[in-house]
C-alpha positions in Angstrom: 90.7 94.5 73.1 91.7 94.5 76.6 89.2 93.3 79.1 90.1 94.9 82.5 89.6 94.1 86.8 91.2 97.1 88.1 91.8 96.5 91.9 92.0 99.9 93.8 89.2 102.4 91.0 89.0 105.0 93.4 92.4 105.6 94.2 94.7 108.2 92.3 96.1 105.4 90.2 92.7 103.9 89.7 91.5 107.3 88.8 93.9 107.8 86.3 93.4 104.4 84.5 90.0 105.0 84.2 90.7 108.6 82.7 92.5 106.7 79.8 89.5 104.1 79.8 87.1 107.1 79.1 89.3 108.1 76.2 89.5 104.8 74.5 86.0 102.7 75.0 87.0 101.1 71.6 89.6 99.4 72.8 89.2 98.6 76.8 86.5 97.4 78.5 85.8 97.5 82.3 84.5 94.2 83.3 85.1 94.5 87.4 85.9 97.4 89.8 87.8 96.6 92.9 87.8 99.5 95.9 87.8 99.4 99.7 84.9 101.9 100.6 84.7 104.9 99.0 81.1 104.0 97.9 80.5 108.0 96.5 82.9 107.5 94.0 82.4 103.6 92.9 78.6 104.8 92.0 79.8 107.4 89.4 82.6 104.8 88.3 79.5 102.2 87.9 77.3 105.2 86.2 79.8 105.9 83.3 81.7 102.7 82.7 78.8 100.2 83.7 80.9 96.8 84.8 79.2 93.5 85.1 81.2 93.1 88.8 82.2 95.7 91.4 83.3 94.4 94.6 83.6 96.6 97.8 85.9 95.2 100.2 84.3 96.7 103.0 80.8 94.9 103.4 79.3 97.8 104.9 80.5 100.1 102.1 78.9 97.1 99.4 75.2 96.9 101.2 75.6 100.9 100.4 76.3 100.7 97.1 73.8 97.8 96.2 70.8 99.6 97.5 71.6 102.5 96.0 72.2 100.2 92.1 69.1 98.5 93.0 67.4 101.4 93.3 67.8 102.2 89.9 67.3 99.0 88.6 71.1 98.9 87.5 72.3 95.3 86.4 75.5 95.6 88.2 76.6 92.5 90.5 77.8 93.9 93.6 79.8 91.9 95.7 81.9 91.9 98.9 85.1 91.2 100.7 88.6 89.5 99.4 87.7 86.4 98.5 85.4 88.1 95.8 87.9 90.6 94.9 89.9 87.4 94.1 87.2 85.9 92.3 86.4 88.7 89.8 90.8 89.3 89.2 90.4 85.6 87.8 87.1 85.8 85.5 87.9 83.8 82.1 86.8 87.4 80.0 89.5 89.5 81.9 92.6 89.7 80.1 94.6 92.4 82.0 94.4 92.7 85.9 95.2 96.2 87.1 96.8 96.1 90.4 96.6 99.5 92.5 95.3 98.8 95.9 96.8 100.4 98.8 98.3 98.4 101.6 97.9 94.8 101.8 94.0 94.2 100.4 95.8 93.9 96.7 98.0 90.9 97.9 95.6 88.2 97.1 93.6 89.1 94.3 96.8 89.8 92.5 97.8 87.0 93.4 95.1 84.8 92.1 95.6 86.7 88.9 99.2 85.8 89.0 98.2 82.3 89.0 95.1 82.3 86.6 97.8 84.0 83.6 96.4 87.2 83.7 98.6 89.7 82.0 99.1 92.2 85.0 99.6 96.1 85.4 101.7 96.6 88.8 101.1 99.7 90.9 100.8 98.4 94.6 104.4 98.3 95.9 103.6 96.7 99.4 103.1 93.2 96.7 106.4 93.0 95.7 108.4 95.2 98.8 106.8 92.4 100.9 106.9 88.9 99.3 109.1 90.0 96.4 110.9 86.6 96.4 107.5 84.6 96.0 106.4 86.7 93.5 108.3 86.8 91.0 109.0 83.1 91.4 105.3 82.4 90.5 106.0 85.1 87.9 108.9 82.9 86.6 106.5 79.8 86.6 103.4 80.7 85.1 105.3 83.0 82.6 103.2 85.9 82.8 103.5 89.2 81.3 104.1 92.0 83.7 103.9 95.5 83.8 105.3 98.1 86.1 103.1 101.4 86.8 105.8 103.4 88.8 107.2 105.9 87.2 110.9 104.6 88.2 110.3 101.2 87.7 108.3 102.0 83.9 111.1 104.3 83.3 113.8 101.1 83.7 111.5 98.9 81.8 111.0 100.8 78.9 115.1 101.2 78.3 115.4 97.8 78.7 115.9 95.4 75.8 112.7 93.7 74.8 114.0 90.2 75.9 114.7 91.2 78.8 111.1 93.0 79.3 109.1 89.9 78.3 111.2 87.8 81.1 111.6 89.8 83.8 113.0 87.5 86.6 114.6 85.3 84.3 117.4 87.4 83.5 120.2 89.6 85.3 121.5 93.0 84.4 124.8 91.7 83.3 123.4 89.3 81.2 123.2 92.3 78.8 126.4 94.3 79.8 124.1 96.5 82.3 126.4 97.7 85.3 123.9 99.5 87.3 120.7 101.4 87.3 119.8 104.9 88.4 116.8 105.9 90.4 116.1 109.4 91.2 113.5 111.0 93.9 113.1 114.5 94.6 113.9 114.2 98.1 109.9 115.3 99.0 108.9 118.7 100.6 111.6 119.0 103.3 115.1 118.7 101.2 115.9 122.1 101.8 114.6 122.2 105.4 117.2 121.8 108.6 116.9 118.6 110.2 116.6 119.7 113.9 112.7 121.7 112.3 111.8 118.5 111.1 110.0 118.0 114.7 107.1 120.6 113.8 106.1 119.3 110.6 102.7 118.5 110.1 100.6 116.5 107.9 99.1 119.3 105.6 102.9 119.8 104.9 103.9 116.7 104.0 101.1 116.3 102.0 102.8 119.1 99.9 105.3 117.2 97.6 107.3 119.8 95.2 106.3 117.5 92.0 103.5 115.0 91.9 100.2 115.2 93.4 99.3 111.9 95.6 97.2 110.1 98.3 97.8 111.1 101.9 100.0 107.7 102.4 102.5 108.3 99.7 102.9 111.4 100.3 103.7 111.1 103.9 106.5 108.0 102.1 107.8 110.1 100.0 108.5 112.6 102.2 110.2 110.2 104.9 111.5 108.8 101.8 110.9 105.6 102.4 108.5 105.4 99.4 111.9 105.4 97.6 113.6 102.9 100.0 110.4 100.5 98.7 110.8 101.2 95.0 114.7 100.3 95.9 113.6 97.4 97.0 111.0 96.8 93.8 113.6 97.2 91.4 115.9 94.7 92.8 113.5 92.3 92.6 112.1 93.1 89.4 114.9 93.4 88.0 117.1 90.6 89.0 119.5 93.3 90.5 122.3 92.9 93.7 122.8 95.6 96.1 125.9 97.2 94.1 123.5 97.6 90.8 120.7 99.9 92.1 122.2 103.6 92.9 119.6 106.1 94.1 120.2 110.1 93.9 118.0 113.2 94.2 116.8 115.3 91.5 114.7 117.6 92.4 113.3 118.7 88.8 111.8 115.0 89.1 112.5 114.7 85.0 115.5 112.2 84.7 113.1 109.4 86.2 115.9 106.8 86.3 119.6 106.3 83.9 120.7 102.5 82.7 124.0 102.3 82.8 126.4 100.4 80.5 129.7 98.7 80.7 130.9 100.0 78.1 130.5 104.1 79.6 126.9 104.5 77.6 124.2 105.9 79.7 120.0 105.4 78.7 117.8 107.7 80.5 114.0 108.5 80.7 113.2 111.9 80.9 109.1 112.8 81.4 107.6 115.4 82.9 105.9 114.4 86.3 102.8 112.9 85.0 101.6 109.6 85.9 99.2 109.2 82.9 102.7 108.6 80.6 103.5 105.2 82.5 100.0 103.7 82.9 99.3 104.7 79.1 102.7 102.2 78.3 101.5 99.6 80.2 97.9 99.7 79.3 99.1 100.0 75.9 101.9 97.7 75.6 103.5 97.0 73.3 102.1 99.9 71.5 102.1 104.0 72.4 98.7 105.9 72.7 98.0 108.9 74.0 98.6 111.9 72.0 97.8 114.3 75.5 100.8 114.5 77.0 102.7 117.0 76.6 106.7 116.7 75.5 109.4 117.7 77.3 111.0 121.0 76.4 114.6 121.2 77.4 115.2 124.4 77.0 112.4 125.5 79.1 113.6 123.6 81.9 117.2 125.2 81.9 118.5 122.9 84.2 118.7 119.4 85.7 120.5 118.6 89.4 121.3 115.8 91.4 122.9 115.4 94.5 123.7 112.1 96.6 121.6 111.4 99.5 122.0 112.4 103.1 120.9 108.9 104.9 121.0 110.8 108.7 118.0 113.3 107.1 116.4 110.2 106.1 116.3 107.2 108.2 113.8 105.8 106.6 114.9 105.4 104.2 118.3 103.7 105.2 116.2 101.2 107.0 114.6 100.2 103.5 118.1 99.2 102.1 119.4 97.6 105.2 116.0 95.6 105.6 116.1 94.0 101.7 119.9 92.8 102.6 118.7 91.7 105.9 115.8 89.5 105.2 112.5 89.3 103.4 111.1 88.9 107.0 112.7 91.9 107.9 111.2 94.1 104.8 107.4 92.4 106.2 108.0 94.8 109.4 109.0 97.8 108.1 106.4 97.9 105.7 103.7 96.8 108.0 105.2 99.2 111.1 105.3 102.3 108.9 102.1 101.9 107.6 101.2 101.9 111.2 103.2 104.8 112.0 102.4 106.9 109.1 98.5 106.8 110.1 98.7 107.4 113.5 101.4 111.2 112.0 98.2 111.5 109.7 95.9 111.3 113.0 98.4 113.6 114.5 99.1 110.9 117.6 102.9 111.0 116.4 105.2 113.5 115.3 106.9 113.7 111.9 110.5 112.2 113.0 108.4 109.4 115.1 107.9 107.4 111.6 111.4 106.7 111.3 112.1 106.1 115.9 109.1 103.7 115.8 110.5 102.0 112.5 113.4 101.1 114.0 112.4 100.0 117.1 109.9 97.8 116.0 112.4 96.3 113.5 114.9 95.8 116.7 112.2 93.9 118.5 110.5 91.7 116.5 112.1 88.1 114.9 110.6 85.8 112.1 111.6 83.0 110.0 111.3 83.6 106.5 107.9 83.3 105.0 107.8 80.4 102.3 104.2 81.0 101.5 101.3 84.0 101.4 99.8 82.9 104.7 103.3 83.5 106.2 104.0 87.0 104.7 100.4 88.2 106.0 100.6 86.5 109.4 104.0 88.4 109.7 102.2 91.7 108.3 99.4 91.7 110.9 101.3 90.4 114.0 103.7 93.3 113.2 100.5 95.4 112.5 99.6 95.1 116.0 102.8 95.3 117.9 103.1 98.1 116.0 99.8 100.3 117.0 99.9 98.6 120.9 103.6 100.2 121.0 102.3 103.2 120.3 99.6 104.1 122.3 101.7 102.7 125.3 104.9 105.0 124.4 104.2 107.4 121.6 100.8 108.5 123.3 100.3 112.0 123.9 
């Protein structure tokens, strides 16, 4: 029986973990939601799967939704803020920790899992893109069982040999005669556009990606492709991997989801149709398959697969992913904290499109920090960033 916290319910990810909860109450059992304010949604969540805990991280959002429980006499705790949503990721019933907040807000409660031996389900990339070092060295010491939710990174993970699943972090890719790894993207909703039109996209058409249907955030990553410039970054952490042994190339048809390459010339790939519910039923699952749904892939119906390499001047973004994880860990901190700054303020139309990657850059050129050796350094570093970030743009980027 797996006894869940899932950290980020109303999200798309959240959403479709609680899809494969509905299908299986024999075997999983919600014990705590986790969201940031969507207090609609967290009330039908509460209605159907009835938690003991839900915690709003937005204390406004959690007054809402306890009047509103109260009024119907529901027994529901409700609580508020981080340090609860840490509280309820460490509760001695909870067995499995699902991380899938947006942003930062996951950071700590995932953390605290991390450290209480919680078996976890990774989804949030800003945790490892920005203190993937510390991570997986607390991964390393409390010997915990992770599992990626990515398609790319589930993909890898599920090729791999079992020993090396069980220890990720412990061991390197040539420690079993792995040469390199393959990640694909699609290259987004632009690939076939002309760079110089790039100025007079808007958000509704960004929010258009060719293959997978996401939040507003990731789809504006995806396509910048930065989104793939972080899962870059994820894998050579997770992974144990060196610059030289994570390749990325577009494939439109988004089916080859990543290739594991041998030594010896032999070549493992995952092939899936685009559907997320295939890589949160392996982890939720693990190390058993459920989920009789999805639908197998028919070759012949997709006639063909593509790639092509990647054009870094179409995306910056990108480029300043890679060079950022061989820079520093500091380094990765501002990008991620700068585009998330820059990819609202596109959303909120106070940008355009090929700002995301100018303001990137410049804010990486101007700002300096030691390395974080702790959590209270990588968020200090996240918010200071945060703020040079939005000040720079109302000052320069202002329309």
């Amino acid at each position: 029986m797996r006894y869940i916290t899932l950290l980020g319910s109303t999200g798309s990810i959240g959403c479709n973990v609680l899809n494969i909860v509905k299908h299986d109450l024999s075997f999983f059992k919600i014990i705590a939601l986790v969201a940031r304010k969507n207090v609609n949604l967290m009330i039908k969540q509460c209605l159907f799967f009835k938690p003991k805990y839900v915690c709003m991280i937005n204390k406004k959002s959690a007054k809402i939704l306890k009047d509103y429980l109260d009024s119907i006499n529901s027994k529901i705790i409700v609580l508020s803020g981080i340090d609860n949503a840490c509280n309820v990721s460490i509760l001695s019933n909870v067995n499995v920790v699902i991380s899938a907040m947006s942003g930062i807000s996951g950071l700590l409660p995932t953390f605290s899992a991390l450290k209480a031996g919680k078996r976890i389900l990774l989804a949030s990339k800003e945790i490892l893109v920005i203190c993937g070092k510390i991570f997986m060295q607390e991964l390393k010491n409390n010997k915990i069982q992770l599992l990626p939710l990515d398609s790319e990174h589930s993909s890898i993970f599920q090729n791999l040999p079992i020993k090396f699943q069980k220890n990720l972090g412990k061991y390197k890719l040539q420690d079993f005669n792995i040469s390199k790894i393959i990640i694909t993207g699609s290259g987004g909703p632009f690939r076939k556009i002309n760079q110089g039109n790039l100025n007079h996209i808007t958000p509704k058409q960004a929010y258009n990606h060719p293959n997978w249907k996401m939040g507003k955030k990731i789809s504006i990553d995806s396509a910048t492709m930065i989104n793939k410039g972080f899962e870059y970054i994820e894998a050579r952490y997770l992974f144990n991997a060196n610059e030289k042994q994570i390749e990325l190339l577009i494939h439109p048809q988004s089916i080859v989801h990543s290739i594991i390459c041998y030594n010896n010339g032999h070549m493992s790939a995952q092939l899936s149709y685009p559907n997320m519910q295939i890589y949160i039923c392996y982890a939720m699952y693990y190390p058993n398959f459920n989920n009789k749904e999805i639908k197998l892939l028919d070759l012949y119906e997709l006639n063909k697969l593509s790639f092509e390499n990647i054009n870094f001047n179409k995306y910056p973004c990108l480029k300043l992913a890679i060079d950022a994880i061989n820079a520093s860990q500091s380094a990765v901190i501002i990008l991620s904290s700068a585009n998330e700054v820059a990819v609202y303020a596109f959303i909120n139309k106070l940008i355009k499109f090929t700002d995301i990657a100018i303001i990137n850059k410049l804010v990486l050129n101007k700002l300096y920090f030691l390395e974080p050796k702790n959590i209270q350094d990588i968020i200090y570093i996240y918010k200071l960033t945060k703020k040079f970030t939005k000040k720079m743009i109302l000052t320069k980027f202002n329309k």
